[in-house]
C-alpha positions in Angstrom: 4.1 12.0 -15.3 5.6 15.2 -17.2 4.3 18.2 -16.9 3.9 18.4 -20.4 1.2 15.5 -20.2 -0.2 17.3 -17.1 -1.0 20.2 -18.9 -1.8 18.9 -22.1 -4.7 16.5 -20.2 -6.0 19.8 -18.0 -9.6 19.2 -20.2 -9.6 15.5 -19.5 -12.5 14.1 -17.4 -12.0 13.4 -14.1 -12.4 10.2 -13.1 -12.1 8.0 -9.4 -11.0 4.2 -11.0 -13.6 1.5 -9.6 -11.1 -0.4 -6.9 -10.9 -2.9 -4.6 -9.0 -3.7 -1.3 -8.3 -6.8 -0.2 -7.0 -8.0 2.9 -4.7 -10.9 3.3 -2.0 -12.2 5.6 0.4 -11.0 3.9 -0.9 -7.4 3.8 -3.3 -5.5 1.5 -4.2 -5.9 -2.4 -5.4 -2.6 -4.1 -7.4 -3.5 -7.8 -7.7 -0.7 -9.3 -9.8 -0.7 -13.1 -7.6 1.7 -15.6 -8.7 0.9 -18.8 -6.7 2.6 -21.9 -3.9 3.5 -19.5 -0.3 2.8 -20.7 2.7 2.8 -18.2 4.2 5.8 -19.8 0.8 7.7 -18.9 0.6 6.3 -15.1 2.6 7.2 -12.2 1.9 6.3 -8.1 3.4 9.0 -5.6 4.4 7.9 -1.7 4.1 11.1 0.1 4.4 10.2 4.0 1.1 8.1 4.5 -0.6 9.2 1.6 -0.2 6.6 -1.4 -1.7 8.7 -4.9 -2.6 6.7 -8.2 -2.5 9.1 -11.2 -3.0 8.0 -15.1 -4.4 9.4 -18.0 -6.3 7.6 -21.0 -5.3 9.6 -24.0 -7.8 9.3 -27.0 -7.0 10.6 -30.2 -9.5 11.6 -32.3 -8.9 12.7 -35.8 -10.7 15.6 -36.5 -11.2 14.5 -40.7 -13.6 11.6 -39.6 -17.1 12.6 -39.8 -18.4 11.4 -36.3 -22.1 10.5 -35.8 -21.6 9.6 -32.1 -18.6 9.6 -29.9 -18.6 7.9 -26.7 -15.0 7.2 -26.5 -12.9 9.9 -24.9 -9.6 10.1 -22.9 -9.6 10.6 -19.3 -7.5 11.3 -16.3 -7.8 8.8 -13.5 -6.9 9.6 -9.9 -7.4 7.8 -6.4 -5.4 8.6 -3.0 -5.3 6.2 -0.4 -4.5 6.9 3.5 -1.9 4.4 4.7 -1.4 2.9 8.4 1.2 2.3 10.3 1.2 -1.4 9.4 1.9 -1.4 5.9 5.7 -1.9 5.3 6.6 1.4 2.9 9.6 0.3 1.5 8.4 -3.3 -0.2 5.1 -1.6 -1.9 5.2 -3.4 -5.4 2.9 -2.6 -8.2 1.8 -4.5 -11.5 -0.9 -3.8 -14.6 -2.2 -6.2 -16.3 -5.3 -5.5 -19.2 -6.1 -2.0 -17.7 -6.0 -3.5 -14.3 -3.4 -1.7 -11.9 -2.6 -4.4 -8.7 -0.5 -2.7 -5.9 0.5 -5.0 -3.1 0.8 -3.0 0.3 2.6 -6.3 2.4 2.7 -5.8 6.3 5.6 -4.7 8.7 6.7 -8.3 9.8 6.3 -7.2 13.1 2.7 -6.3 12.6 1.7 -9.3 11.2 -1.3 -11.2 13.3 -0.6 -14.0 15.5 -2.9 -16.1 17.9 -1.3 -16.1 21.1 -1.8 -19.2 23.4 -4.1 -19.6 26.3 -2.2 -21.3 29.4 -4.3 -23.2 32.4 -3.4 -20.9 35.2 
């Protein structure tokens, strides 16, 4: 994100997006909700093991309407995740789809889980 935006969206709301984790064999599935957010407004930082989801939800109002009630407004979203060890940095992939941001976090092939096999002694 610019820091045009940045500043431009300092009286913006704060708010944490509603998300959910899911854990597969293939790694972890982040959902996060991030409604009103275009790409050009979103942007997800690596920074060692810290993974940071950051979009804002622009809503322009035009000041000649003559509001009776407004419960629309823009917003700035923002979540940080911790990562482990497990998660293979360099294959993180990320979609949106209606205002719902999917990042895939796939495991290190080395980490992924295996049943090892009981021998008769």
């Amino acid at each position: 994100m610019s820091t045009d935006i940045q500043k431009a969206d300092a009286a913006l709301p704060k708010i944490k997006p509603a998300t959910d984790i899911v854990e597969q064999e293939d790694g972890f599935h982040i959902f996060l909700d991030m409604p009103g957010v275009g790409m050009d407004n979103m942007a997800i930082d690596l920074n060692e093991n810290e993974l940071i989801v950051s979009g804002t939800s622009p809503h322009d109002c035009d000041d000649n309407r003559n509001l009776a009630v407004m419960e629309f407004t823009g917003c700035e979203y923002r979540r940080t995740f911790t990562l482990s060890d497990a998660v293979d940095k360099e294959k993180i992939k990320a979609s949106m789809d209606n205002g719902v941001l999917t990042i895939h976090l796939p495991r290190r092939t080395e980490d992924t889980p295996k049943r090892i096999q009981i021998n008769a002694g």
